[in-house]
C-alpha positions as CSV (number, residue, x, y, z in Angstrom):
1,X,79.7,184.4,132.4
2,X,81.4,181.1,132.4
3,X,83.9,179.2,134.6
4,X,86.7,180.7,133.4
5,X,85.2,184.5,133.8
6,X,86.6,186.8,136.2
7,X,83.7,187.7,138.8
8,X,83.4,189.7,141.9
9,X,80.0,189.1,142.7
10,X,80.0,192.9,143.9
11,X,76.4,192.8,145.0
12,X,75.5,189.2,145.8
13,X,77.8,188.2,148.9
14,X,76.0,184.7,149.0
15,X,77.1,183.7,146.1
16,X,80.5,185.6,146.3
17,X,80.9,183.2,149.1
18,X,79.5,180.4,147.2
19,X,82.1,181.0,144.8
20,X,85.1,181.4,147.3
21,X,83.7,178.0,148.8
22,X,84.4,176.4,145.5
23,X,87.7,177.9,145.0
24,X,88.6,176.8,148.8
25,X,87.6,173.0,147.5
26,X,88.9,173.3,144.1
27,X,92.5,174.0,145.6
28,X,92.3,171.0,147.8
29,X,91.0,168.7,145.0
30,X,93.7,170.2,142.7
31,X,96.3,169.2,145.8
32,X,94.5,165.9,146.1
33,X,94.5,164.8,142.7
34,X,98.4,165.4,142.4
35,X,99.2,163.9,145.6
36,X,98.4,160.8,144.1
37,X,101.2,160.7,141.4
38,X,103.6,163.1,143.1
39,X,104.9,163.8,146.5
40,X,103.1,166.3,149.1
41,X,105.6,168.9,148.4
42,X,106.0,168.8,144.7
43,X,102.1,168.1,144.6
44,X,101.8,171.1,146.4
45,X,104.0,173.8,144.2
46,X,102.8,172.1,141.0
47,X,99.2,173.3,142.4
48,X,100.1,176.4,143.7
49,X,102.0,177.6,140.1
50,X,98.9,176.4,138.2
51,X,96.8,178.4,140.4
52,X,99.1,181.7,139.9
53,X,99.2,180.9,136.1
54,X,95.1,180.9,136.0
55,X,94.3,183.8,138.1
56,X,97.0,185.5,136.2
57,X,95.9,184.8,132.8
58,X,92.3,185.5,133.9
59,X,93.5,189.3,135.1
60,X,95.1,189.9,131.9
61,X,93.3,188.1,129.3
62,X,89.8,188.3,130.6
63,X,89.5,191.7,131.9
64,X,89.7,190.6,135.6
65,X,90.5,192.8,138.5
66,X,93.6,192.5,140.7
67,X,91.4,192.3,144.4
68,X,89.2,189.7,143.2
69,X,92.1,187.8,141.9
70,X,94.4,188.2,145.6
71,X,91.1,187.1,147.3
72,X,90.6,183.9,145.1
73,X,94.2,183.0,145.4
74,X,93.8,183.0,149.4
75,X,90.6,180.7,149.0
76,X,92.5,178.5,146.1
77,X,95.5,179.0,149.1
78,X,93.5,178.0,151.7
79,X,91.8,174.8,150.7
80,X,95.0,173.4,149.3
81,X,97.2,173.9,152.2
82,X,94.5,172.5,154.6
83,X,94.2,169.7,152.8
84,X,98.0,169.5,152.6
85,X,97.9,169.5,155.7
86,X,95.7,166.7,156.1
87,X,97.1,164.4,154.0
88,X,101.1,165.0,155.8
89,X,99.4,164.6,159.4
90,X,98.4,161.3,158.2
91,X,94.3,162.2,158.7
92,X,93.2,161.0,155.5
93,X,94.7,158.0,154.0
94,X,94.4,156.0,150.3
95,X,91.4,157.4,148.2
96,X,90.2,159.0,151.0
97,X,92.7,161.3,149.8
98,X,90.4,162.4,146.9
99,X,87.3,163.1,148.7
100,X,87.4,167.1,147.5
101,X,87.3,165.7,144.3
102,X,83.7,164.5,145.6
103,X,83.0,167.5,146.9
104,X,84.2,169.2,143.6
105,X,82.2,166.7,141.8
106,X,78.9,167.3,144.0
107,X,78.9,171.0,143.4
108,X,79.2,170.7,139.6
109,X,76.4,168.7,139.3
110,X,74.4,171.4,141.4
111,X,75.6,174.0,139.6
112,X,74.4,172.6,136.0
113,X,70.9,171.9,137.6
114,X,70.3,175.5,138.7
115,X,71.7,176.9,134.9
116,X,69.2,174.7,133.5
117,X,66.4,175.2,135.9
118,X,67.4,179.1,136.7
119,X,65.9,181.1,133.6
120,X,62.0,178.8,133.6
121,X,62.2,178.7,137.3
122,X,62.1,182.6,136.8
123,X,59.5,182.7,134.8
124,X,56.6,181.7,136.8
């Protein structure tokens, strides 16, 4: 499995909702980080259309499955139209804008420490 692999985590809600999580704050990063060169609104279909275009190539080019793909595109949804919805309130301000790119950031860097770690720690 990789990043880019179609997964419903069918028997491991934990990290079904793990994943969900990261879609949730990869669509407000994704929001974020074109909020900074584009307008909310234009930010926001720009994100939206490269999240269709992902989760569309994934259920046709990697064997995904139409549920899975429906249920990420409400998390993708979800973070990047609460976020929105920060940034046009006027809640977060400047480069506070991209603190889900943080967030984004801080999950990656866990995520390559347990691959490395996971297969030795299984050993023992």
């Amino acid at each position: 499995m990789s990043l880019i692999d179609p997964e419903t985590f069918e028997n491991d809600p934990y990290v079904a909702g793990l994943n969900q999580m990261g879609h949730a704050t990869a669509g407000a990063a994704l929001v974020a980080v074109l909020s900074m060169w584009l307008a909310t609104v234009p930010a926001a279909l720009v994100s939206l259309t490269l999240i269709v275009a992902l989760e569309l190539w994934q259920l046709r080019h990697r064997n995904g499955v139409a549920w899975d793909m429906f249920l990420d595109l409400a998390f993708w949804s979800t973070g990047l139209f609460l976020w929105l919805g920060f940034i046009t309130a006027g809640a977060v301000l400047g480069w506070a804008i991209l603190f889900p790119v943080f967030l984004l950031g801080m999950a990656g860097a866990v995520m390559v420490v347990f691959m490395a770690f996971k297969g030795p720690s299984k050993e023992h």
